[in-house]
C-alpha positions as CSV (number, residue, x, y, z in Angstrom):
1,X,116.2,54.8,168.5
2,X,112.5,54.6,170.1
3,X,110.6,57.1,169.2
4,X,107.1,57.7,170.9
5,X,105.0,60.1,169.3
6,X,102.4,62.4,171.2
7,X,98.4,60.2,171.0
8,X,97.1,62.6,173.5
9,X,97.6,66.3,171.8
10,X,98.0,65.8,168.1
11,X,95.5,63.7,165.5
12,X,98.0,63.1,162.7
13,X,101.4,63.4,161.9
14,X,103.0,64.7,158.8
15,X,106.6,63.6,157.9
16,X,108.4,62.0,154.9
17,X,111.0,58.8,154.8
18,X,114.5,59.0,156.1
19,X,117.4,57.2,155.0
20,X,121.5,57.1,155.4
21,X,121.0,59.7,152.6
22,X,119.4,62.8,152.7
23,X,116.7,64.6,150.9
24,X,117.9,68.2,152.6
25,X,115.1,70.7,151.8
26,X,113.1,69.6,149.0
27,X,109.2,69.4,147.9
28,X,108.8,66.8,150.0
29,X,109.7,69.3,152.9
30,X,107.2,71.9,151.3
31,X,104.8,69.5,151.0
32,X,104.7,68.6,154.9
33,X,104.3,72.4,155.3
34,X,101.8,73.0,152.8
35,X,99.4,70.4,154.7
36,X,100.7,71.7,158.0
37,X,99.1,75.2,157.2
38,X,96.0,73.8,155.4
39,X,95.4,70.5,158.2
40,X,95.8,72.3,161.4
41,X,92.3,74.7,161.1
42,X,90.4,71.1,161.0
43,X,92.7,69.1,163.4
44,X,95.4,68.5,165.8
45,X,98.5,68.1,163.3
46,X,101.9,67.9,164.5
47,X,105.3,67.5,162.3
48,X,108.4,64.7,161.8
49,X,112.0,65.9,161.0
50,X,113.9,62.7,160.7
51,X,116.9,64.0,158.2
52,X,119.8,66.7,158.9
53,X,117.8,69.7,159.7
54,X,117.1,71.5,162.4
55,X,114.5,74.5,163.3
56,X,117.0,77.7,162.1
57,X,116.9,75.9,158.6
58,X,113.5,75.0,158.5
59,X,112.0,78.2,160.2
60,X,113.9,80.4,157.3
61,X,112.3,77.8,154.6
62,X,109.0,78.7,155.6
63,X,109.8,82.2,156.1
64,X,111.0,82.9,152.9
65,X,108.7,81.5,151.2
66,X,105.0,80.9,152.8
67,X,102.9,84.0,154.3
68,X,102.4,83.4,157.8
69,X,101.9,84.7,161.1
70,X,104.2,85.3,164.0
71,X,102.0,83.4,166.5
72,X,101.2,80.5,163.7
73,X,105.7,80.2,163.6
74,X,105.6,80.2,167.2
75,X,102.7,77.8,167.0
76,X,104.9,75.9,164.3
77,X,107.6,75.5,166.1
78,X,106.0,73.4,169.0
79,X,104.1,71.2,166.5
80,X,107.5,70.4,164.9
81,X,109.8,67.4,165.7
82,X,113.4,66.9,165.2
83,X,114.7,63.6,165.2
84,X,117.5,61.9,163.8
85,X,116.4,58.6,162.2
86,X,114.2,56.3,164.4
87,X,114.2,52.8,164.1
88,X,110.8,52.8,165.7
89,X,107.9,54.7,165.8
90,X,104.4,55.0,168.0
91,X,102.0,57.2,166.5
92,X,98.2,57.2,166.9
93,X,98.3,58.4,163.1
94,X,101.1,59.5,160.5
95,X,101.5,60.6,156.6
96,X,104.3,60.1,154.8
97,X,104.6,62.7,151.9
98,X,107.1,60.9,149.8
99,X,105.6,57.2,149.4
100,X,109.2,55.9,150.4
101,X,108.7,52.3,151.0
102,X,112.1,51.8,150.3
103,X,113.2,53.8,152.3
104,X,111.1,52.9,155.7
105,X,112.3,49.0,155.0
106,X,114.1,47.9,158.4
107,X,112.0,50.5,160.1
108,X,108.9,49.5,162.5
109,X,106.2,52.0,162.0
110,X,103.4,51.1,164.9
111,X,100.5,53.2,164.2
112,X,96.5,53.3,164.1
113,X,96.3,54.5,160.3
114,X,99.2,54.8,158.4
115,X,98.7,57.1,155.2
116,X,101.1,57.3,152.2
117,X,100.9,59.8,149.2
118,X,102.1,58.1,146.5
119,X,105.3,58.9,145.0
120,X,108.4,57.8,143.2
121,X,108.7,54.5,144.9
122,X,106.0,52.3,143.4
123,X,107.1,49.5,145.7
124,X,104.6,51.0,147.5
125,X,101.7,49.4,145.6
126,X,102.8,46.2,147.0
127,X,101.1,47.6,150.1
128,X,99.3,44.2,151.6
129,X,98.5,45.9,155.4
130,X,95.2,46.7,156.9
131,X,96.0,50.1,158.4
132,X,98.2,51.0,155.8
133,X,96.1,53.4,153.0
134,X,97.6,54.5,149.8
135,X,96.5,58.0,148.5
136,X,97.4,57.9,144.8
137,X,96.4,59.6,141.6
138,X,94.5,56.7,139.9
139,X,95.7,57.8,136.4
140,X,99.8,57.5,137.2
141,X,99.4,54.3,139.3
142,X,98.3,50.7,139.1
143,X,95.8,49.8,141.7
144,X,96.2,48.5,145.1
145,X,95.2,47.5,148.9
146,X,93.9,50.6,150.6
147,X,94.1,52.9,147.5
148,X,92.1,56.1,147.2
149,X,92.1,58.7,143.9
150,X,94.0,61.3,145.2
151,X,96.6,63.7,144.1
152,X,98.8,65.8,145.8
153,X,98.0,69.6,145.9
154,X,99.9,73.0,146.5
155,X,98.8,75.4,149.3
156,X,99.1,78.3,146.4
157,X,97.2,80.6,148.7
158,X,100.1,80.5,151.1
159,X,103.0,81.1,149.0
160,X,104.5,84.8,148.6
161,X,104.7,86.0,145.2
162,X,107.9,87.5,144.0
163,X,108.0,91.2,143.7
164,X,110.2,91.6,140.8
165,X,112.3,89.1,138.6
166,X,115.8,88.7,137.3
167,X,116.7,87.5,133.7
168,X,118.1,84.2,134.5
169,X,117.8,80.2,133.6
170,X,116.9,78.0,136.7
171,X,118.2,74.8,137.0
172,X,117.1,72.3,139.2
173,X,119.9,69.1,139.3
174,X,119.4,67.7,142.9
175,X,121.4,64.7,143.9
176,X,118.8,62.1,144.9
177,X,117.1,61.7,141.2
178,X,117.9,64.9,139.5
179,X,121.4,64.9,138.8
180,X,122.7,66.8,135.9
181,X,125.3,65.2,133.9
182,X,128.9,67.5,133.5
183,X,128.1,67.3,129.7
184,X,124.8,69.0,129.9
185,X,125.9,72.1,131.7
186,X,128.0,72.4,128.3
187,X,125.2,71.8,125.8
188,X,122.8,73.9,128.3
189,X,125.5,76.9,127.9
190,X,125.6,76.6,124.1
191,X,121.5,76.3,124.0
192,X,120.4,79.2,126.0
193,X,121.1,82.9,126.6
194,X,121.6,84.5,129.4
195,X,123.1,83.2,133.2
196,X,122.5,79.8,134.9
197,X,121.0,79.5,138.7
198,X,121.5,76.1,139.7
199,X,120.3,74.2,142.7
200,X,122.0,71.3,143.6
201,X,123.9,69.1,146.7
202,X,127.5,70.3,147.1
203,X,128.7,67.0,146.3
204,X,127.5,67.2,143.0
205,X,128.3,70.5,141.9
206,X,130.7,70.3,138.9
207,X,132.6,73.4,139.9
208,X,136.5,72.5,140.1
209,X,135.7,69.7,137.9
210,X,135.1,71.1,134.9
211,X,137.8,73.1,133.1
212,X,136.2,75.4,131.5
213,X,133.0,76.1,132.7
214,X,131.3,79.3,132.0
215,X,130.8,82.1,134.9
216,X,127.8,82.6,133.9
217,X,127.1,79.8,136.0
218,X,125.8,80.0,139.8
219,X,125.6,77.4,142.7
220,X,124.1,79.1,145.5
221,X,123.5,77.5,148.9
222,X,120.4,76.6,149.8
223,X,117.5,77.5,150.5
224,X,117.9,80.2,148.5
225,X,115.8,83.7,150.0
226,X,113.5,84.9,147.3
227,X,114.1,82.7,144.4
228,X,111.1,82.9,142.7
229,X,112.8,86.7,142.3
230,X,115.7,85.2,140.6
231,X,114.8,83.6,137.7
232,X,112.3,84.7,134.7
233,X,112.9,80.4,133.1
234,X,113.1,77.4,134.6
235,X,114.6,74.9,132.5
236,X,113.2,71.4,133.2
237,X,116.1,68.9,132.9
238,X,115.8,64.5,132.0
239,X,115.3,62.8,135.4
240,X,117.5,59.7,134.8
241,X,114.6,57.1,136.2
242,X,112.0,58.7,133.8
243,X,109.4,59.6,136.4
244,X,108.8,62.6,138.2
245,X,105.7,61.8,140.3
246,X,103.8,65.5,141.1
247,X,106.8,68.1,140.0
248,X,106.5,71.1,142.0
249,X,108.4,73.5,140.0
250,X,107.0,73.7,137.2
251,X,103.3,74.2,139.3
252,X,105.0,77.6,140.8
253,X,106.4,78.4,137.8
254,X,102.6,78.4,136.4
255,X,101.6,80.0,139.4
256,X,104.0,82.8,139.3
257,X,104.1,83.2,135.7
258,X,107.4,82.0,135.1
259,X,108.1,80.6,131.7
260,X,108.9,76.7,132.1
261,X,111.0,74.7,129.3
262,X,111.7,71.2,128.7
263,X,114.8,69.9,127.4
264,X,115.2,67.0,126.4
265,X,112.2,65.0,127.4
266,X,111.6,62.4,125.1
267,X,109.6,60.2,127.3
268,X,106.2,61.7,128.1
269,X,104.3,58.6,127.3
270,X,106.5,56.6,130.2
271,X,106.6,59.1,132.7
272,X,102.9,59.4,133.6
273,X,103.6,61.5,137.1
274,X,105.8,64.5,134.7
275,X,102.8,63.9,131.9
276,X,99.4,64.2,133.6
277,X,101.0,67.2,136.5
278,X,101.5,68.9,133.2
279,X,98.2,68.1,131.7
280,X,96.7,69.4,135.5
281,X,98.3,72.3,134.7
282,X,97.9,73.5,131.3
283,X,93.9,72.4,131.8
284,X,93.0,72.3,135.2
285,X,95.5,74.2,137.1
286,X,92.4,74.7,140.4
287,X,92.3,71.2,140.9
288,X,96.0,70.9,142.4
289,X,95.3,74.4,144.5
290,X,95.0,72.6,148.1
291,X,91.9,74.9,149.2
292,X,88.8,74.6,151.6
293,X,86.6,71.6,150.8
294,X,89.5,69.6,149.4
295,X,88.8,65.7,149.4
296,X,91.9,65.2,152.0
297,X,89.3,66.3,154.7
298,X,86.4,63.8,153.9
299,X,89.5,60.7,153.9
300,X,90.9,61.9,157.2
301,X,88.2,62.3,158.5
302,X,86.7,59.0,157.3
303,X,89.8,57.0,158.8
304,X,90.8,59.0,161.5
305,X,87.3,59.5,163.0
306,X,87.4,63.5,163.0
């Protein structure tokens, strides 16, 4: 499928990568709106849905979770495309969210300035093309063509903040990289009080699989309204590649004063994206608040010619 992106109307676009898998709602799709919100006082800015989602799903994701406007949804809404995995795209200018070289391999991306935040796919420091400019945080990632010191922020001032909160363990075990093993939800039982929230895929959801599973256990669908209600801990599990690039989770959870505990991590020292978000946090929580005046504006605007 050619895809032919609007030059005349919109400045930049925001998407992530798109595969035969699928990322459903994740940071990645939090992070498009985040920039959406912040980006679109300063500049034209439209959005790219290339996965299985559609506008019901992603209107209630920003509903239940951003403070916005009626007229900025209904605004929203035109700025936002849905289409299903192009081979092919013209675009004056586009970011991609999630780095996902891989994942973009086969497809032909034809734009003025491409823009990457890095992610979990380093591949993407190979980057040897002009147009193509890698916005990375200098202390996770090796150095490359294009690269500028940059790490992803949160658009804090957006989110709603819970009005109440529910004794309850959050677990966090998506398919794509943060799959929970059946022998953890055990050893996770047997560790902790109280009941388990846990988001995953369907497909990996141990229910019917494991005999003997506690009830104390709970896999919603997702997105789940209000969650930041429903949980007093998150519980941080392993991610089987060791590296986590910019962990949103555990950034709300500081933000809404959720307690945040780590089991099992044993590799701080490799996983430099998991260590130094951490280190942002406990020391310098402001500098990952996306906020008037952040350096996103002066790059743009430098490349794009705003």
């Amino acid at each position: 499928m050619i895809l032919r992106l609007d030059k005349d109307n919109y400045d930049l676009w925001l998407t992530y990568s798109w595969s035969a898998n699928n990322h459903g709602l994740c940071g990645h799709t939090y992070e498009v709106i985040d920039y959406y919100l912040f980006l679109k006082d300063y500049m034209r800015v439209g959005i790219l849905l290339c996965e299985d989602i559609d506008w019901p799903m992603f209107r209630a994701s920003i509903v239940g979770k951003y403070i916005i406007t009626e007229e900025e949804l209904v605004q929203l809404e035109k700025d936002t495309l849905f289409v299903n995995r192009p081979n092919l795209i013209h675009a004056n200018n586009i970011l991609f969210t999630d780095g996902g070289a891989k994942s973009l391999e086969g497809k032909h991306i034809l734009a003025h300035k491409i823009f990457h935040f890095a992610c979990g796919d380093k591949e993407l420091q190979d980057n040897d093309k002009d147009n193509v400019f890698i916005l990375q945080d200098k202390r996770i990632y090796r150095d490359c063509k294009n690269a500028i010191d940059y790490k992803k922020r949160i658009n804090f001032n957006r989110l709603k903040k819970p009005t109440k909160s529910a004794r309850c363990n959050l677990l966090y075990g998506t398919k794509n990289c943060r799959n929970i093993p059946d022998q953890m939800y055990f050893d996770l039982l047997e560790k902790y009080d109280g009941d388990f929230l846990c988001l995953t895929n369907k497909e990996n959801r141990p229910e019917g699989r494991l005999e003997g599973l506690s009830e104390r256990f709970e896999f919603p669908e997702m997105p789940v309204p209000d969650l930041f209600e429903k949980f007093d801990r998150y519980i941080y599990t392993p991610v089987p590649r060791k590296f986590d690039c910019s962990p949103r989770m555990i950034s709300e959870c500081k933000f809404f004063d959720k307690e945040v505990v780590y089991y099992n991590i044993d590799y701080w020292d490799e996983d430099k994206g998991l260590y130094w978000r951490k280190w942002d946090i406990d020391n310098d929580f402001e500098s990952i608040f996306l906020q008037e005046g952040d350096p996103i504006l002066e790059i743009l605007g430098e490349h794009i010619g705003l």
